[in-house]
VMD Tcl script that draws the C-alpha trace (Angstrom):
set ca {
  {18.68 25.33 -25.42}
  {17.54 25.94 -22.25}
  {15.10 22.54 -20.62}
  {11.64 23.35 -19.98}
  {10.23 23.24 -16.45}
  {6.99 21.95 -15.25}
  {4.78 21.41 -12.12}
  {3.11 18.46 -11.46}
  {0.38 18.39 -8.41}
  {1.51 15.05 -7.15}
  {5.17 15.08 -7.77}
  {6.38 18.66 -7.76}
  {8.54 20.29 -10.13}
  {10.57 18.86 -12.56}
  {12.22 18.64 -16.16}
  {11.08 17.40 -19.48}
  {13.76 15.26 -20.85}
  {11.69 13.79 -23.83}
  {8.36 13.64 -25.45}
  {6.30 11.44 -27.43}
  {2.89 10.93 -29.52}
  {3.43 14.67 -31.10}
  {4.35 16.18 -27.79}
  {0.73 14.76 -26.10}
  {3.04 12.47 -22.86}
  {6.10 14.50 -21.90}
  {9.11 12.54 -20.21}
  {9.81 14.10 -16.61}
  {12.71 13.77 -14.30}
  {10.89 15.56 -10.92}
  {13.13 16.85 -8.50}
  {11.73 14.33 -5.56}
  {13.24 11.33 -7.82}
  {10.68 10.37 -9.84}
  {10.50 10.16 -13.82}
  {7.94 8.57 -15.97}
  {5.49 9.78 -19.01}
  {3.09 12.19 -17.78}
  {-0.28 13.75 -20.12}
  {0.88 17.42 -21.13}
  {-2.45 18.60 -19.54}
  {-1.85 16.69 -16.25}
  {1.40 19.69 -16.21}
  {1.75 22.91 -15.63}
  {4.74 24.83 -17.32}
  {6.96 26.87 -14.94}
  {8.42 30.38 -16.31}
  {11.91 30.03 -15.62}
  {12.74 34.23 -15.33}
  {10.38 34.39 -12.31}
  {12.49 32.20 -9.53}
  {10.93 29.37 -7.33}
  {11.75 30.76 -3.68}
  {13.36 27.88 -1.88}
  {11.54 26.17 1.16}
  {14.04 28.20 3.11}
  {13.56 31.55 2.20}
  {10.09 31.07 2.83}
  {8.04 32.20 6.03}
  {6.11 29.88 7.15}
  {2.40 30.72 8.39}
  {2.76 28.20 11.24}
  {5.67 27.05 13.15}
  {6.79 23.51 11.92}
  {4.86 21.63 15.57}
  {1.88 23.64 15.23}
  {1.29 23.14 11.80}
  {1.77 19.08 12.44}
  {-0.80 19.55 15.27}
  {-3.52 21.47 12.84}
  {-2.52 18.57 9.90}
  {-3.44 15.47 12.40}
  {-6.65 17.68 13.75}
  {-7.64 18.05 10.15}
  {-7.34 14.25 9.53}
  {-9.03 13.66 12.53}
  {-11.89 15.17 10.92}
  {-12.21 12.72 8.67}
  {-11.71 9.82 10.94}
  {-8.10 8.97 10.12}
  {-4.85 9.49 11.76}
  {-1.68 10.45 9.20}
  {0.46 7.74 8.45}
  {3.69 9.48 9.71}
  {2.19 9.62 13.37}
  {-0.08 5.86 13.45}
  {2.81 5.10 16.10}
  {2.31 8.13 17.96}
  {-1.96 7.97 17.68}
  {-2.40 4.24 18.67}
  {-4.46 3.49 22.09}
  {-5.65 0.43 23.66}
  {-4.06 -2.16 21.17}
  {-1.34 -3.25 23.25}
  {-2.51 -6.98 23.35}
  {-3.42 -6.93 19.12}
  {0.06 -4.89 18.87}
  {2.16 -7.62 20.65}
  {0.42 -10.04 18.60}
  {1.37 -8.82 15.31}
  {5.34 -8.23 16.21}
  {5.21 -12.29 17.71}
  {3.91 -12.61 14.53}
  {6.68 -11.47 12.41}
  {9.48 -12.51 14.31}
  {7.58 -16.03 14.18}
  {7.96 -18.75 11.66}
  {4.90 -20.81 13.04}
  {2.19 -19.31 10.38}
  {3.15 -16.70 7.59}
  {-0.57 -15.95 7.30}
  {-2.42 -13.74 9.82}
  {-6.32 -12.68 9.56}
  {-7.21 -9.25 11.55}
  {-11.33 -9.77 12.22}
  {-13.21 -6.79 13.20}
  {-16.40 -4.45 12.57}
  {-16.63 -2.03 10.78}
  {-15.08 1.38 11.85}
  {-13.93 -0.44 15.06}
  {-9.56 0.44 13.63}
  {-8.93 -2.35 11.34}
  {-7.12 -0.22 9.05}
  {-5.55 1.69 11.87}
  {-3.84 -1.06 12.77}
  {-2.80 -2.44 9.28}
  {-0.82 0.81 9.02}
  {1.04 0.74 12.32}
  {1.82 -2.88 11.58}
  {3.14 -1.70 8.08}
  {5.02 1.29 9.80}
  {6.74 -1.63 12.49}
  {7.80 -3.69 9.67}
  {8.86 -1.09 7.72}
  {11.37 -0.02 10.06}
  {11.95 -3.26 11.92}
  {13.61 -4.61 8.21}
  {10.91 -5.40 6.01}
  {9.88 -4.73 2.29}
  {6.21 -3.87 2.91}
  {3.49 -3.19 0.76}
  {-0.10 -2.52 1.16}
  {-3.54 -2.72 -0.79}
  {-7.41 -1.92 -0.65}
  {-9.42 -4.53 -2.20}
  {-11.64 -2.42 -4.12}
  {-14.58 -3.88 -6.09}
  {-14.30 -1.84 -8.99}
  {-10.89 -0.85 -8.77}
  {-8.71 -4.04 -7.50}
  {-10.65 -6.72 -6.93}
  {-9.64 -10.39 -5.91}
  {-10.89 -11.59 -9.30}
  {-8.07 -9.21 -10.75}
  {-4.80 -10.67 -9.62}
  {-2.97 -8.31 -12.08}
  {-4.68 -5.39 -10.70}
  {-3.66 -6.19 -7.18}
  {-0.18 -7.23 -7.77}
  {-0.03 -3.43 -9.70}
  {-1.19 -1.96 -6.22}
  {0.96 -3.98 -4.36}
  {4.23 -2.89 -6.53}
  {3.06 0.87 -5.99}
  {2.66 0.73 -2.64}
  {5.95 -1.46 -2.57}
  {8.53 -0.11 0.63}
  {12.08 -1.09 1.74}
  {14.99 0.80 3.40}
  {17.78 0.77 1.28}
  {21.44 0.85 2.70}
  {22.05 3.13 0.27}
  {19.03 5.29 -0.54}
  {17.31 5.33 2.55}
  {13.18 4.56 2.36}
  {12.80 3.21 -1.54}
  {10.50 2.10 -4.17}
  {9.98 -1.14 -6.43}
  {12.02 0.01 -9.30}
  {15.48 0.61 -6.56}
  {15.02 -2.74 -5.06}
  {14.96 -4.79 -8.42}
  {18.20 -2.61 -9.33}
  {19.73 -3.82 -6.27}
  {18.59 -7.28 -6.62}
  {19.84 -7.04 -10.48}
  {23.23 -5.50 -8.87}
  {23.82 -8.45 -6.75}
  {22.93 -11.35 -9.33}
  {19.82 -12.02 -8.02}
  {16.60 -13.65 -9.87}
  {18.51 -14.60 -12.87}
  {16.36 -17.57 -13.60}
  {13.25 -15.73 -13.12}
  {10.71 -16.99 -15.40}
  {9.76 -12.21 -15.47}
  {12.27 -10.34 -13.81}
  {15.38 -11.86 -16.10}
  {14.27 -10.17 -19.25}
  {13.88 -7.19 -17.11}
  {17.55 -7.06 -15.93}
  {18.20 -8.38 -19.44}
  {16.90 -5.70 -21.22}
  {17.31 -2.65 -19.36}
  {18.92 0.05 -20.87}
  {19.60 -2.48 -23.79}
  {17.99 -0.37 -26.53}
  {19.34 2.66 -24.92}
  {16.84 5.93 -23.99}
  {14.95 6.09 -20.74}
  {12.05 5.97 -22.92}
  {12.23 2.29 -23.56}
  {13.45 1.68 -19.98}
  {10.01 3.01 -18.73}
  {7.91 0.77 -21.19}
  {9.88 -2.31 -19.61}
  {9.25 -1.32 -16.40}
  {5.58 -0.19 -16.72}
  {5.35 -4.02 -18.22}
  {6.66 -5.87 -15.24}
  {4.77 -3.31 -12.93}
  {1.31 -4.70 -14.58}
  {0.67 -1.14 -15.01}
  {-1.28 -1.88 -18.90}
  {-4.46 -4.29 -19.13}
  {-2.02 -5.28 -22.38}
  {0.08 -8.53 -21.48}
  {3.05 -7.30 -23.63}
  {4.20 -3.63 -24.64}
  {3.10 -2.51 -28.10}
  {5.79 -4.38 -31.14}
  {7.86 -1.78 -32.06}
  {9.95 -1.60 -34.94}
  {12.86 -4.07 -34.15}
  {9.73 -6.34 -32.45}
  {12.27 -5.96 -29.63}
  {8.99 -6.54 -26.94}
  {7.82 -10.10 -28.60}
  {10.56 -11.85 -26.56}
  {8.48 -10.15 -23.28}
  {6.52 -13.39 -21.60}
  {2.81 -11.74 -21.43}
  {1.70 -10.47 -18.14}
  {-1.96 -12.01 -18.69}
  {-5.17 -9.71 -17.49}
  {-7.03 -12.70 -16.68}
  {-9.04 -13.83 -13.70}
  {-7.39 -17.55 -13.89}
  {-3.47 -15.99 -14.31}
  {-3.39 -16.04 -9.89}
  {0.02 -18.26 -10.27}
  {2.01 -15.83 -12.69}
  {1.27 -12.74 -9.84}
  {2.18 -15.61 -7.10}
  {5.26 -16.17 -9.15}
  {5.82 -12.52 -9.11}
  {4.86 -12.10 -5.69}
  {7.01 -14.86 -4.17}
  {10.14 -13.92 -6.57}
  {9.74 -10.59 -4.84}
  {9.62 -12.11 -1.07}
  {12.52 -14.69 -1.72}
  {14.90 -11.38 -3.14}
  {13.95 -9.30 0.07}
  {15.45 -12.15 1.96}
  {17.76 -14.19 0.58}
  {19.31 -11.49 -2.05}
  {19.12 -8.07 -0.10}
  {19.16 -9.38 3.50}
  {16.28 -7.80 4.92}
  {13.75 -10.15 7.10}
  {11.11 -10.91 3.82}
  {8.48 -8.69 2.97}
  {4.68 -8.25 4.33}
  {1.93 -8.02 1.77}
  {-1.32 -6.32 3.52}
  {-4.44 -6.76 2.04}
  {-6.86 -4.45 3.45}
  {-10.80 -4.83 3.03}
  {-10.47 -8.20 2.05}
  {-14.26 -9.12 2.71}
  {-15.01 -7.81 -0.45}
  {-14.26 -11.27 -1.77}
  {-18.03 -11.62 -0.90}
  {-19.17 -8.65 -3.15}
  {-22.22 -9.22 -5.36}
  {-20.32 -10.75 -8.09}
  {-20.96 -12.88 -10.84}
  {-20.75 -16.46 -10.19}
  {-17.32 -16.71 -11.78}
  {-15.78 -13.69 -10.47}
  {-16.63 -14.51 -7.34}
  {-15.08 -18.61 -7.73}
  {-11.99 -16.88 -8.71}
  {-12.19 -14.55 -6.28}
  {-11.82 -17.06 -3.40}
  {-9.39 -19.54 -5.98}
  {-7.02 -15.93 -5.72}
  {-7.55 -15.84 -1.91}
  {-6.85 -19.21 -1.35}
  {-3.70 -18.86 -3.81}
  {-2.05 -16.76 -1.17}
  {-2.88 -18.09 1.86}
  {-0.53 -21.26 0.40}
  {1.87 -19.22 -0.89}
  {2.51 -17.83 2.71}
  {2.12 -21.38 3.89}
  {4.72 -22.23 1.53}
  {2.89 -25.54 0.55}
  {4.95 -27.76 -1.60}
  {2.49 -28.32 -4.54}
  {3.14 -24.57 -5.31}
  {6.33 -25.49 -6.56}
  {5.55 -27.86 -9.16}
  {3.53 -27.28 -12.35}
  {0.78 -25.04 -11.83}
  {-1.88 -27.44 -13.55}
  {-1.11 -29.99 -10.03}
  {-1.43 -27.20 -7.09}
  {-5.25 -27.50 -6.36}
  {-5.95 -24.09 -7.97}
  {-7.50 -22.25 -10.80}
  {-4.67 -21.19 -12.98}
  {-3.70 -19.24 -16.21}
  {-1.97 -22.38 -18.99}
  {-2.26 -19.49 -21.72}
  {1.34 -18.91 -23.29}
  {4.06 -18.56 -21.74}
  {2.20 -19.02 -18.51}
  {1.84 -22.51 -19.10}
  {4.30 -23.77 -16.91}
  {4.42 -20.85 -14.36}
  {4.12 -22.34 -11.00}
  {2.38 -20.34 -8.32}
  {5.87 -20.15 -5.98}
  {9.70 -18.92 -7.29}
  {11.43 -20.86 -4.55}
  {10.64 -21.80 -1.34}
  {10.69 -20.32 1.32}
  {9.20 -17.38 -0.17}
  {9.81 -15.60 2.52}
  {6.15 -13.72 2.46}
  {4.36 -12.71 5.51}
  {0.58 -11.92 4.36}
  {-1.86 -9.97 6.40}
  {-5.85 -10.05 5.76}
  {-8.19 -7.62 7.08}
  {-11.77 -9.08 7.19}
  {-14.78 -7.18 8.48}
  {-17.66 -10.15 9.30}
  {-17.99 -12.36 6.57}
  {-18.69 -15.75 5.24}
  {-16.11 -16.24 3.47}
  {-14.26 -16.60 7.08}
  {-16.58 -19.97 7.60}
  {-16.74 -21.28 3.98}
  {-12.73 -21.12 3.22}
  {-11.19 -24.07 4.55}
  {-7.94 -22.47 3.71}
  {-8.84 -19.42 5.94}
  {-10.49 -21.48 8.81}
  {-6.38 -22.70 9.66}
  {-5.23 -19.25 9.80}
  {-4.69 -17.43 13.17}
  {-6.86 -14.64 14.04}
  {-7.04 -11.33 16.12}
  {-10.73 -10.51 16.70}
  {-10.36 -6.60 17.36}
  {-12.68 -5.45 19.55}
  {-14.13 -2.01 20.00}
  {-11.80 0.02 22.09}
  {-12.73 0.93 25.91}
  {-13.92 3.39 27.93}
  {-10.47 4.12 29.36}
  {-8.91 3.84 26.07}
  {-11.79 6.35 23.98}
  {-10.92 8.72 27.12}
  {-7.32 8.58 26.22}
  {-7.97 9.42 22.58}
  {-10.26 12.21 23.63}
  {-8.07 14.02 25.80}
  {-5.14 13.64 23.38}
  {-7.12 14.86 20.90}
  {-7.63 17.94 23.17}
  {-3.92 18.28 23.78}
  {-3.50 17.98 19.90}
  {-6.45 20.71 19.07}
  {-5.42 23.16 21.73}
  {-1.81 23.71 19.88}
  {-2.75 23.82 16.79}
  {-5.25 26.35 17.50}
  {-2.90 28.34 19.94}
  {-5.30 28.37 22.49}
  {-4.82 27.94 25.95}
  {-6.12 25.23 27.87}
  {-8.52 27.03 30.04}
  {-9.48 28.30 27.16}
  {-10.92 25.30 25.71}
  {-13.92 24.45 28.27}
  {-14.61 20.57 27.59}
  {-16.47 19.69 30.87}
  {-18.57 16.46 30.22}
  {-17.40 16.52 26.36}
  {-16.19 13.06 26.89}
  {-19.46 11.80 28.67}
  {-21.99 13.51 26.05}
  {-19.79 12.39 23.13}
  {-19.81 8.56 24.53}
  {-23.15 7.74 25.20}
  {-24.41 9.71 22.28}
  {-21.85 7.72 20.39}
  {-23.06 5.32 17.21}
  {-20.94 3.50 15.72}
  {-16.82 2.24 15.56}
  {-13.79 4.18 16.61}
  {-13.45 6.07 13.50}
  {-16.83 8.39 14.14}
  {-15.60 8.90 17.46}
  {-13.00 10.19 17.08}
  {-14.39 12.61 14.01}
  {-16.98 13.45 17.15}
  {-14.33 14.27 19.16}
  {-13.28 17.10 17.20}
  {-16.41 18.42 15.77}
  {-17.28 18.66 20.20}
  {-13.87 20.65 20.41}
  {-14.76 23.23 17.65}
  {-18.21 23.57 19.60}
  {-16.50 24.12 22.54}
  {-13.96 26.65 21.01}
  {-16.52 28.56 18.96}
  {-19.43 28.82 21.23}
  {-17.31 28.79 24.91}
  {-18.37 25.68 25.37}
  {-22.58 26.66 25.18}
  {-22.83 24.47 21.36}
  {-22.44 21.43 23.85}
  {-25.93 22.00 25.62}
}
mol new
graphics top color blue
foreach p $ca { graphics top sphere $p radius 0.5 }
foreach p [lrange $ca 0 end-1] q [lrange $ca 1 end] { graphics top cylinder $p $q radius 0.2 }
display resetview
């Protein structure tokens, strides 16, 4: 019987191996390496008779550099650069950049706080410092501190975004995911007296099926609000510790979070791992009066699990902190083993919270400032260079006479609106001959 073939927006084509809940989730294996239950709507079936033309055989409308030109021009529009080329797009941080590499070659603090306005590149720079660790041999990962989406009064939530967003160059596979580096880690014999990741090497594969495989793994990803998966028949997931939703459970995700960072090191050989916390201000939302203690008590929770302090080691209820004594949680310490292994980076715009949190008034800073004159001109006219190839135009072309000058001092606000001026001034000047600039 021939396997049916489906599209998926995100994750391209692939094949349906299983289903479940009367054919509503379907089981995919995609072709890019990725398998996990997907909503039958969220697919699209693919009619085997009519054949998928290869990215060979196809003609492409632009050639391969042109059409990389017209993608960065199109992010530019938007105020971003793509992630692929932050190494390639980065002006006038060579101070903050040589700061940030001392930093992770340095043992002095594992906890780093990038200051700065808003617009002015924070996040910019949080990407080209996960790009150099990346390929300079760390696990990386990266999150947004979203109020209503991952918040610091949500450890679960943000440890879930932080596994997603999880990064490490295998030996083997090249650039991989969460779910290859526990494999490896489980391949060498490491984390066997994890309090969370033993009964994930334990079970694994045990009841045989990748269904079940995925329900263990969505479980230690802290992809369900649920601390366990559902009992099933054998009650096969009691034995599961729970994986508590709770605003006090900031040592079980530490646990997690430090298991993770001792692994990277000490099991797999790479130099630790950097977790990036982006928009980390946020801890100074309009909460509630709770969420926003436990909010900080989560912030402060990490800051001494990069600092390795010793009380993280010992029984949770001693460490100074907030923490979850709910189950098996009870006696889940904040840190695996020490060192952890962790580098953490923060990225504040202005806030209180800088002034009020003893534990973040110790950690170094970089203040980024605005960038200057000569650097903005730099952007601008690479920006040009960018804009005239993806456009095929020639330079002469393009008139941009006192683009620059018109475009700086009517400029309001960071770097990321002027640099989404910069190419809304080029499409006057290609559109108009340069006569939309007057």
């Amino acid at each position: 019987m021939p396997q049916e073939v489906v599209y998926h927006s995100r994750f391209g084509h692939g094949v349906v191996k299983k289903t479940r809940y009367n054919g509503f989730e379907l089981y995919v294996e995609f072709e890019n390496g990725h398998c996990g239950w997907i909503r039958r709507d969220k697919l699209e079936r693919v009619e085997e008779s009519v054949p998928r033309r290869s990215a060979k055989s196809a003609r492409p409308l632009f050639k391969d550099r042109q059409f990389n030109c017209r993608r960065m021009i199109e992010a530019f529009r938007l105020g971003i650069v793509p992630y692929d080329c932050i190494e390639d797009f980065t002006f006038g941080r060579d101070r903050e950049a040589e700061t940030l590499i001392r930093w992770l070659k340095g043992s002095d603090s594992n906890a780093l706080v990038l200051n700065g306005d808003y617009g002015v590149g924070k996040t910019h720079l949080l990407q080209w410092a996960y790009s150099y660790a990346f390929q300079n041999g760390f696990a990386v990962a990266i999150v947004g501190v979203e109020p209503a989406d991952a918040p610091f009064h949500k450890p679960k939530q943000l440890y879930n975004r932080l596994v997603r967003s999880f990064s490490y160059h295998s030996k083997t596979h090249g650039r991989s995911g969460f779910r290859s580096f526990m494999k490896e880690v489980q391949d060498r014999g490491g984390l066997k007296d994890h309090r969370y990741f033993k009964y994930l090497f334990q079970y694994l594969g045990y009841l045989g099926g990748i269904g079940y495989d995925e329900i263990l793994w969505e479980w230690i990803e802290g992809s369900e609000s649920a601390i366990r998966p559902p009992v099933d028949i054998l009650n096969f997931y009691n034995a599961l510790p729970g994986l508590y939703p709770y605003t006090t459970a900031v040592n079980i995700y530490c646990y997690l979070l430090s298991g993770i960072g001792w692994a990277s090191r000490h099991v797999l050989g790479l130099r630790g791992t950097l977790l990036i916390f982006d928009e980390a201000e946020s801890v100074d939302n309009e909460y509630s009066a709770r969420q926003a203690e436990m909010g900080r008590n989560t912030l402060r929770a990490l800051v001494r699990l990069a600092q390795d302090r010793p009380e993280l080691a010992g029984r949770p209820d001693g460490a100074g902190l907030k923490c979850c004594l709910v189950g098996s949680s009870r006696g889940t310490p904040f840190s695996y083993r020490q060192p952890s292994s962790l580098k953490i980076l923060f990225a504040f715009a202005p806030t209180k919270a800088l002034d009020q949190i003893e534990d973040l008034k110790k950690v170094p800073k970089i203040d980024l400032k605005p960038l200057s004159k000569d650097a903005l001109r730099e952007v601008f006219y690479r920006i040009g260079e960018i804009y005239a190839e993806a456009y095929n135009l020639k330079k002469k072309s393009v008139s941009m006479g006192d683009a620059f000058d018109r475009l700086l001092a009517e400029r309001d606000g960071g770097t990321r609106f002027f640099v989404k001026g910069c190419v809304e001034s080029l499409d006057l000047c290609r559109l108009t001959e340069g006569k939309g600039l007057s």
